[in-house]
BADOZA-689660 format. One record per atom (N, C-alpha, C): residue number from 0; x negated, y negated, z negated. Coordinates in steps of 0.1 Angstrom, whole numbers. Each point is the difference from the previous one (the first is absolute). Last residue first. Layout:
N
   num      c1      c2      c3
   NUM       X       Y       Z
...
END
This chain:
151
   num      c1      c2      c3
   150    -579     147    -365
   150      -5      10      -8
   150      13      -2     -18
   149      -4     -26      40
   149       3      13       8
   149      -3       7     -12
   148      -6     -46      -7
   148      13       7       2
   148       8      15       5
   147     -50     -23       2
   147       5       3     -15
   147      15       4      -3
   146     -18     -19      42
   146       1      12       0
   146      -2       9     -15
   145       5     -50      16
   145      10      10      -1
   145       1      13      -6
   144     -38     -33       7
   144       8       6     -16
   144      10      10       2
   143     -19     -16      41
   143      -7      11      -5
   143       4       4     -12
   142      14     -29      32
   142       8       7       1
   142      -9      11     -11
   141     -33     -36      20
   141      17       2      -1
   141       6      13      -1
   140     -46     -18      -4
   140       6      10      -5
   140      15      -4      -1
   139     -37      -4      27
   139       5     -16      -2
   139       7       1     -15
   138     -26      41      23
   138      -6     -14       0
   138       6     -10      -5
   137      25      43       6
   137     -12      -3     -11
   137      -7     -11      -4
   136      45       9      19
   136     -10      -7       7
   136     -10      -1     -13
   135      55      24      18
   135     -12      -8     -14
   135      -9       1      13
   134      48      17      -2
   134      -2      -1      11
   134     -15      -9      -6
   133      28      41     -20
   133      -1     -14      -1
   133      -8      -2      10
   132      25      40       2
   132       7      -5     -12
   132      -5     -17      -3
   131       4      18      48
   131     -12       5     -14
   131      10      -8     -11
   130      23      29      44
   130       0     -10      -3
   130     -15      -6     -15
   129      -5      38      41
   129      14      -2      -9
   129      -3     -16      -5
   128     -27      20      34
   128       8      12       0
   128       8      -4     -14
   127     -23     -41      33
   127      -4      14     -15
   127      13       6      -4
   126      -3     -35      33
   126      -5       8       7
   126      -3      14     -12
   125      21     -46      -6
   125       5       6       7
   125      -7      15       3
   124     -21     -32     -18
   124      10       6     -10
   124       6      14       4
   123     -31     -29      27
   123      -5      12      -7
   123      11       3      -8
   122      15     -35      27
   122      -3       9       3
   122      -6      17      -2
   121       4     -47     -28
   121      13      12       2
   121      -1       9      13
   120     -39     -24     -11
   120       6       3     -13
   120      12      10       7
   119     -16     -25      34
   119      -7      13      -4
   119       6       9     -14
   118      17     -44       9
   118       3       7       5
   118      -3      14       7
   117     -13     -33     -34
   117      12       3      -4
   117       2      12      11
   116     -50      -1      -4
   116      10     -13       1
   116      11       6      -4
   115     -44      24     -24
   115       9      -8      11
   115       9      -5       7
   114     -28      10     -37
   114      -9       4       7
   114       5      -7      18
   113      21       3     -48
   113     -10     -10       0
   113      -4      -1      15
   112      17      41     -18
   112      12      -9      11
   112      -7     -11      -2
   111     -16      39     -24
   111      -9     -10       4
   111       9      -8      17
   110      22      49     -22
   110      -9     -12      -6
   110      -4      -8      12
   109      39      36     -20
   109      -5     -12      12
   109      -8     -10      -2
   108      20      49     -27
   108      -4     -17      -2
   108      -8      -5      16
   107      34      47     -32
   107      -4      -7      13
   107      -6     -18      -1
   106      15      44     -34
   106      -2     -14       4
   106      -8      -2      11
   105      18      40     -33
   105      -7      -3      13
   105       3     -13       5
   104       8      33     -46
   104       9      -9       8
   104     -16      -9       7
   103       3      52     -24
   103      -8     -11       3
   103       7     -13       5
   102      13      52      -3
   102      -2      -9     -10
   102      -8     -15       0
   101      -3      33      37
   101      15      -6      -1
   101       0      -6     -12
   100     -41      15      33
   100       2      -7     -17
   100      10      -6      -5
    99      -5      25      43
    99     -11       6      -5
    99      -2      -7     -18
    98      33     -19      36
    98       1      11      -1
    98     -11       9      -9
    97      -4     -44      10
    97      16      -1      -6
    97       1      22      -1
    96     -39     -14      21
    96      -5      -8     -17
    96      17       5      -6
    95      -2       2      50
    95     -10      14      -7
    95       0      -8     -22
    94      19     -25      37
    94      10      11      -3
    94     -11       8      -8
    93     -20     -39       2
    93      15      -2      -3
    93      10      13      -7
    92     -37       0      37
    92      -3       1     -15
    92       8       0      -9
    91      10      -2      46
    91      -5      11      -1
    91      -6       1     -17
    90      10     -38      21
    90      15       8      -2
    90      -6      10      -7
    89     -34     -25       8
    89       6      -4      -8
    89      14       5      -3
    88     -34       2      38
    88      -1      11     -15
    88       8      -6     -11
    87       2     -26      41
    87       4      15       6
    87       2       9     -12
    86     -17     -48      -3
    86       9       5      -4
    86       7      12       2
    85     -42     -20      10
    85       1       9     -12
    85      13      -1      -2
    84     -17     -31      33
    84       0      16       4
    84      -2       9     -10
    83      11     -48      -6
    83      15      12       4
    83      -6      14       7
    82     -16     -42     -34
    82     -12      12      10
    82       9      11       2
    81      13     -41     -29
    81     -15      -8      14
    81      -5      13       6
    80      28      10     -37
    80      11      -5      14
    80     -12      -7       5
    79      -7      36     -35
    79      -7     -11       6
    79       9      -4      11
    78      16      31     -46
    78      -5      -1      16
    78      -8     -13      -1
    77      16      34     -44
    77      -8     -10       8
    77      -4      -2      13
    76      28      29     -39
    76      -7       6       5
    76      -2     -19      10
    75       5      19     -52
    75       3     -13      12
    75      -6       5       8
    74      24      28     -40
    74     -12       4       6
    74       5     -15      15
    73      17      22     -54
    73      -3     -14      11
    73     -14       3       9
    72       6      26     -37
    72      15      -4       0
    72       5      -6       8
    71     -42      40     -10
    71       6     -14       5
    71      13      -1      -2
    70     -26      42     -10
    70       8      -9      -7
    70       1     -15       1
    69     -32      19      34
    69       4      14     -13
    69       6     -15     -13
    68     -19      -5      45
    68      10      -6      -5
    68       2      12     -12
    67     -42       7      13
    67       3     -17       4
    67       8      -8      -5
    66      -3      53      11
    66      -3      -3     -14
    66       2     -18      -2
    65       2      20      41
    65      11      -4      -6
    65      -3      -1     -14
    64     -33     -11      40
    64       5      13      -8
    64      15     -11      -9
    63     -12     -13      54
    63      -1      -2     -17
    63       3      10     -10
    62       7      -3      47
    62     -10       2      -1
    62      -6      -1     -14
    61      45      -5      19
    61       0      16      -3
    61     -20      -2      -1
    60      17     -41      13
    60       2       1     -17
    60      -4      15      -2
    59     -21     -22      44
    59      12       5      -3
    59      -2       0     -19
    58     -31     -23      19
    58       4      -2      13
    58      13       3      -5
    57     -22     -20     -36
    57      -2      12       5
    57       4      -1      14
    56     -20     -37     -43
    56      11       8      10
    56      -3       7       7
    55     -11      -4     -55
    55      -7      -2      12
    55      13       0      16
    54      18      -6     -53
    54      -6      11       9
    54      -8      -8      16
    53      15     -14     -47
    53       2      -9       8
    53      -9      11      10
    52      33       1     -46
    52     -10       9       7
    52       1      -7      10
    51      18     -15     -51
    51      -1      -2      14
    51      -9       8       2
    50      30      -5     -41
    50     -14       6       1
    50      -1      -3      19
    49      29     -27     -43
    49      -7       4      14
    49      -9       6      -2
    48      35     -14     -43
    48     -11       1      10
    48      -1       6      10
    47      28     -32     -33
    47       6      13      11
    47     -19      -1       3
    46      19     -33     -33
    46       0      13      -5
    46      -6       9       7
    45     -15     -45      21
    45       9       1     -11
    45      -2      14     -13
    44     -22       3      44
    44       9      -8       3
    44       9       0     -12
    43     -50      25      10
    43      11      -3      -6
    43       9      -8       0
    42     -37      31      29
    42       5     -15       3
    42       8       0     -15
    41     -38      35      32
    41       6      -2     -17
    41       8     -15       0
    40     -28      31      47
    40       2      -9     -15
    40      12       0     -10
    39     -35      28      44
    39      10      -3     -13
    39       4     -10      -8
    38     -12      20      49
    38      -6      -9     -10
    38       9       3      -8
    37     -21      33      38
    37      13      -3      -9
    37      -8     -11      -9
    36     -22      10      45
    36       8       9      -4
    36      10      -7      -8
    35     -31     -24      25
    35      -2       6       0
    35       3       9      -7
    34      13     -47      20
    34      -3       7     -12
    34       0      15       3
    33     -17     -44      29
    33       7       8      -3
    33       4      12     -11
    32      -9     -56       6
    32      -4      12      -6
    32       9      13       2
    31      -3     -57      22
    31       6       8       0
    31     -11      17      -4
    30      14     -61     -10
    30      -8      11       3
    30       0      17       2
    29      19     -44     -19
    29       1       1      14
    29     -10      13       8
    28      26      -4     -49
    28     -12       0       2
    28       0       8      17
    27      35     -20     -43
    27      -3       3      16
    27     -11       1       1
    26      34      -2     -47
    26      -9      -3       8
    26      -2       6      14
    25      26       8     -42
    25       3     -17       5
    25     -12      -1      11
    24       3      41     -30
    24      -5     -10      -8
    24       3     -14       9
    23      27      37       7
    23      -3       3     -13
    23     -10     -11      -6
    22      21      -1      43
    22       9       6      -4
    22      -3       1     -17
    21     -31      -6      36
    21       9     -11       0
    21      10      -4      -9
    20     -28      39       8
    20     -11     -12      -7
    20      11     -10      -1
    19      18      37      24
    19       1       3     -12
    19      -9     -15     -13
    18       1       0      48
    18      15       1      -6
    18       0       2     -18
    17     -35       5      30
    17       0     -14      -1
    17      11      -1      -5
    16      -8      43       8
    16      -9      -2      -7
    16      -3     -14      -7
    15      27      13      35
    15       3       8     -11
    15      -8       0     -13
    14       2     -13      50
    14      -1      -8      -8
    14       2       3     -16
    13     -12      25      47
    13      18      -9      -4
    13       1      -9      -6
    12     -36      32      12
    12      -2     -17       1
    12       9      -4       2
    11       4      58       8
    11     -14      -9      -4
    11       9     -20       2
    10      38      32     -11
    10      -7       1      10
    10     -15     -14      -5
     9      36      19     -34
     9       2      -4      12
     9     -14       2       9
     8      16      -5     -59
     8      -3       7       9
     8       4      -3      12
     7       1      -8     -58
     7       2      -7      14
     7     -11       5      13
     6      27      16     -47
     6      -9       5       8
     6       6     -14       9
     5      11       7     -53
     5       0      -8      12
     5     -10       2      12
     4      23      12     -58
     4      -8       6      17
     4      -1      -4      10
     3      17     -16     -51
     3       5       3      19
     3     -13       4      -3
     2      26      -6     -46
     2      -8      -1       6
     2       5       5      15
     1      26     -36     -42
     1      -1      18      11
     1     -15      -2       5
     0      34     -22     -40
     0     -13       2       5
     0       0      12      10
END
């Protein structure tokens, strides 16, 4: 049996929020709510339970109290490849979260590649300051169980 801590965090309308619905009850809702500070939920998977934090998004992460992650184990940090003008904050986050929450293992996720073609796809790949650990699509939810593997 283990418990997690699970912060999912990134920049405002990544998907973070559709990730998570995807991920716990199977669902999409085409509709888009910004969330306005911290959600919480509760998940049990077998023995192991989840505590998930689905933090509001920020411009920068140094904007978030750190109380937030206070004893995380897993912190998703979440892009939008349909919107390469937020990838600039993305290195800059990355390093700020790996540095400010060294106990924590940091996962990188590429979302909503639904959005577009193969060759935009690997264009935006190309263009983010490292490689994502999953490349998912809230909407269709590919690639989204995966992310039970990261943890």
């Amino acid at each position: 049996m283990k418990n997690s801590k699970i912060i999912f965090t990134g920049s405002f309308a990544t998907g973070k929020s559709s990730i998570l619905a995807q991920l716990l009850e199977e669902s999409f809702q085409p509709t888009y709510h910004t969330t306005i500070g911290p959600r919480f939920l509760e998940y049990q998977k077998g023995d192991d339970y989840y505590f998930f934090v689905d933090l509001g998004g920020e411009v920068g992460q140094e904007k978030i109290p750190a109380i937030r992650f206070l004893n995380a184990q897993h912190i998703v940090y979440v892009v939008d490849l349909s919107r390469p003008q937020t990838f600039g904050q993305v290195k800059k986050d990355l390093i700020f979260l790996a540095w400010r929450y060294p106990k924590a293992q940091l996962h990188f996720l590429a979302n909503k590649q639904d959005l577009l073609t193969e060759n935009v796809l690997a264009a935006r790949l190309m263009a983010l300051p490292q490689e994502p650990a999953l490349i998912c699509s809230a909407k269709t939810a590919e690639q989204i169980q995966a992310i039970w593997n990261l943890f």
